[in-house]
C-alpha positions in Angstrom: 190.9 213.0 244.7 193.3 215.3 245.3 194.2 218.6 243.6 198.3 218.9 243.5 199.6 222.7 241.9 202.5 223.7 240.8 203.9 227.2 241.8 206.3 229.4 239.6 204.3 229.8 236.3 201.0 228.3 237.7 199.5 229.7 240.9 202.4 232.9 240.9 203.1 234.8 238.0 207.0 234.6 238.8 208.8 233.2 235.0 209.4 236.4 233.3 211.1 237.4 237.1 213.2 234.1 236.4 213.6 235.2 233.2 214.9 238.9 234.1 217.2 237.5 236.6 219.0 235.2 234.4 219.7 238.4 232.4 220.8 240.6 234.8 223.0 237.8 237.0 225.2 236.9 233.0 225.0 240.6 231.9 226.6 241.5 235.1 229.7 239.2 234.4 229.4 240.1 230.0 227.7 237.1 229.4 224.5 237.4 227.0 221.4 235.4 227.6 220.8 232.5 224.9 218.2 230.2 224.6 220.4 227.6 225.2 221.4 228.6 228.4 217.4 228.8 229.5 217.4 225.8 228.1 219.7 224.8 231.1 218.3 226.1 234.2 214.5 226.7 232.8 213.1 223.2 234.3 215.6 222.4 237.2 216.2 222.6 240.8 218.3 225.4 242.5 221.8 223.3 243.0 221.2 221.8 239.3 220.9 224.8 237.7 223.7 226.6 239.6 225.7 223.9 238.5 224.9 224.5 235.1 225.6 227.9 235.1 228.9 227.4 236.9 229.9 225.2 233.8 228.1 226.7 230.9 229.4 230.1 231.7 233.1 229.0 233.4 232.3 231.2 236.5 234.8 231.2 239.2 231.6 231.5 242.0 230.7 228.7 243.5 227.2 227.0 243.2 226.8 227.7 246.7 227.9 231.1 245.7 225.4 231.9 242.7 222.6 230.9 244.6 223.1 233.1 247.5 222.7 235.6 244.7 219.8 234.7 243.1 218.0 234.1 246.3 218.9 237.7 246.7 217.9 238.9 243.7 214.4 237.0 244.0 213.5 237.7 247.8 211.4 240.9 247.0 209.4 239.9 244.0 208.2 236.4 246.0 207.6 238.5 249.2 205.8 241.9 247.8 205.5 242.1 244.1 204.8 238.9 242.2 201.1 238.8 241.5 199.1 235.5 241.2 197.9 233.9 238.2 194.2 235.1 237.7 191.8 233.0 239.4 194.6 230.9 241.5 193.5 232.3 244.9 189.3 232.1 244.1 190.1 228.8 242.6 191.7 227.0 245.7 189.2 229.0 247.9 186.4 227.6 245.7 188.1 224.0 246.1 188.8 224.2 249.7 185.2 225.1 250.6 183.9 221.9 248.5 186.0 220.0 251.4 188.9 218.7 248.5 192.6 218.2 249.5 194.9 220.7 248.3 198.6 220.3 248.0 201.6 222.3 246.3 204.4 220.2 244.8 207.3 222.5 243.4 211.1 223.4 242.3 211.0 226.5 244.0 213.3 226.8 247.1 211.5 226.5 250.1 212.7 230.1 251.4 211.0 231.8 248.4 207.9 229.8 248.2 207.3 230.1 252.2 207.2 233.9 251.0 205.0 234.1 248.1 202.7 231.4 250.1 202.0 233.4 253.1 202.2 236.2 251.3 199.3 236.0 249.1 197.1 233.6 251.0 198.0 230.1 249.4 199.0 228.6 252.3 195.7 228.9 254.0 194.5 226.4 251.4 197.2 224.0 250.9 197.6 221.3 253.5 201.1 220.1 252.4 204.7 221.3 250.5 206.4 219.1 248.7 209.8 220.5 247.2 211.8 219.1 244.3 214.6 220.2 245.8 214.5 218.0 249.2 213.7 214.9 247.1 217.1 215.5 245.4 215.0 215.1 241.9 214.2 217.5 239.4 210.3 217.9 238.5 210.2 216.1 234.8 211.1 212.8 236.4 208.2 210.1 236.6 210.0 208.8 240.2 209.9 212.6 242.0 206.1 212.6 241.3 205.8 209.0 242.3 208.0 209.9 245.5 205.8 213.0 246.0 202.7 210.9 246.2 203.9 208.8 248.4 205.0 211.8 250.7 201.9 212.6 250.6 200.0 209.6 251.2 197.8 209.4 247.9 198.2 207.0 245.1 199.0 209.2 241.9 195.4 208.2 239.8 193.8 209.9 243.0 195.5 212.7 242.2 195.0 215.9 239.5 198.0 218.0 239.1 198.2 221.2 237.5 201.3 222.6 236.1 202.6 225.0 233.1 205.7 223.4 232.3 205.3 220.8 229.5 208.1 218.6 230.8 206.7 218.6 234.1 203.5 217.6 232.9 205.1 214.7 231.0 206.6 213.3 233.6 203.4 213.4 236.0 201.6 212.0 233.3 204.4 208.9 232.7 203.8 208.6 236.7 199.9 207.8 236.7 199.0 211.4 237.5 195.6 213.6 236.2 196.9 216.6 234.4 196.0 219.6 233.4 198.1 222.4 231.7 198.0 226.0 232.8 199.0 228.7 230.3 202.1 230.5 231.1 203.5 232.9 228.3 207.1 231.0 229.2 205.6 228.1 227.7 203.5 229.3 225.3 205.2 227.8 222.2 204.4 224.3 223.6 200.3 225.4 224.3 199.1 222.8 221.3 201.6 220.3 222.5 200.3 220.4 226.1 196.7 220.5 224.9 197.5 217.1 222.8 198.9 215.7 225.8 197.1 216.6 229.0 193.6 215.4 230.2 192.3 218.9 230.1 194.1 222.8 229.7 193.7 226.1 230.7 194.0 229.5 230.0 193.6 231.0 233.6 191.7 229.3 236.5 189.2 232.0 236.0 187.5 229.1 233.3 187.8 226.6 236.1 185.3 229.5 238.3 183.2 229.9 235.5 182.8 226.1 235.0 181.8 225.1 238.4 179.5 228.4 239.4 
């Protein structure tokens, strides 16, 4: 088996960053944050959601353009200051020492995860990226985690996937994948949902240490 994570919201504690730049990037043009925009950008790739916000808010910046600035906006947190989720580094320690597979499949762009993976020790653990982005596919789709097994050269019911985002999890789950929910106060509205739907949840991989002491 495998063990594939997710990264914003799972392993690094980066949504309320998201959630603070989304703010900042429409206040700055007298736009107000709504849940509908979040809606919009919340679950998608980089290009997709700049393309949303290009049309949702009828900016005159290209795509191209607004994610030049939120790269910028986002390069310190993922380099120095984003923390990871409690028990994310013991936890693919603890895995990597019982000889398992660890992989990172994610929407993040690969500048900014690079960052927070080197910078807090992931990447000594993980033995492959997959990104969203370079599979032209956003993470709720059954065929990106399909093609991301394939990249990575396991069939999906040999592999457990962890993930906060209840749309992501569906669509591992419609692709043949084991999955277990992670908490994330971004998606903390759709906890009971996630526990009704995934093979197991979590709180924080500090329960996963516990359980296998």
């Amino acid at each position: 088996m495998m063990k594939l994570f997710d990264l914003d919201g799972t392993l690094l504690d980066s949504n309320g960053l998201w959630r603070q730049i989304d703010v900042d990037f429409l206040a700055k043009r007298g736009i107000a944050w709504s849940e509908a925009y979040n809606q919009g950008v919340i679950h998608a790739i980089f290009p997709t959601a700049a393309r949303f916000t290009k049309e949702f808010c009828q900016l005159s910046e290209t795509p191209e353009e607004i994610m030049a600035e939120w790269l910028s906006m986002a390069k310190e947190g993922y380099a120095h200051t984003l923390n990871a989720k409690p028990g994310a580094l013991d936890y693919l320690s603890q895995c990597a020492g019982a000889g398992e597979t660890l992989a990172l499949f994610t929407s993040a762009e690969p500048e900014l995860c690079q960052a927070a993976l080197t910078g807090r020790g992931f990447d000594r653990y993980l033995t492959q990226v997959v990104y969203a982005r370079d599979l032209n596919m956003e993470k709720r789709s059954p065929a990106a985690f399909r093609e991301c097994a394939r990249l990575l050269g396991t069939a999906p019911n040999e592999i457990t996937f962890f993930d906060d985002s209840p749309v992501s999890c569906k669509g591992a789950l419609e692709a043949g994948f084991t999955v277990i929910g992670v908490y994330d106060k971004a998606f903390s509205a759709a906890e009971r949902e996630m526990r009704m739907m995934c093979h197991g949840y979590i709180r924080s991989f500090e329960e996963l240490l516990t359980a296998h002491s």
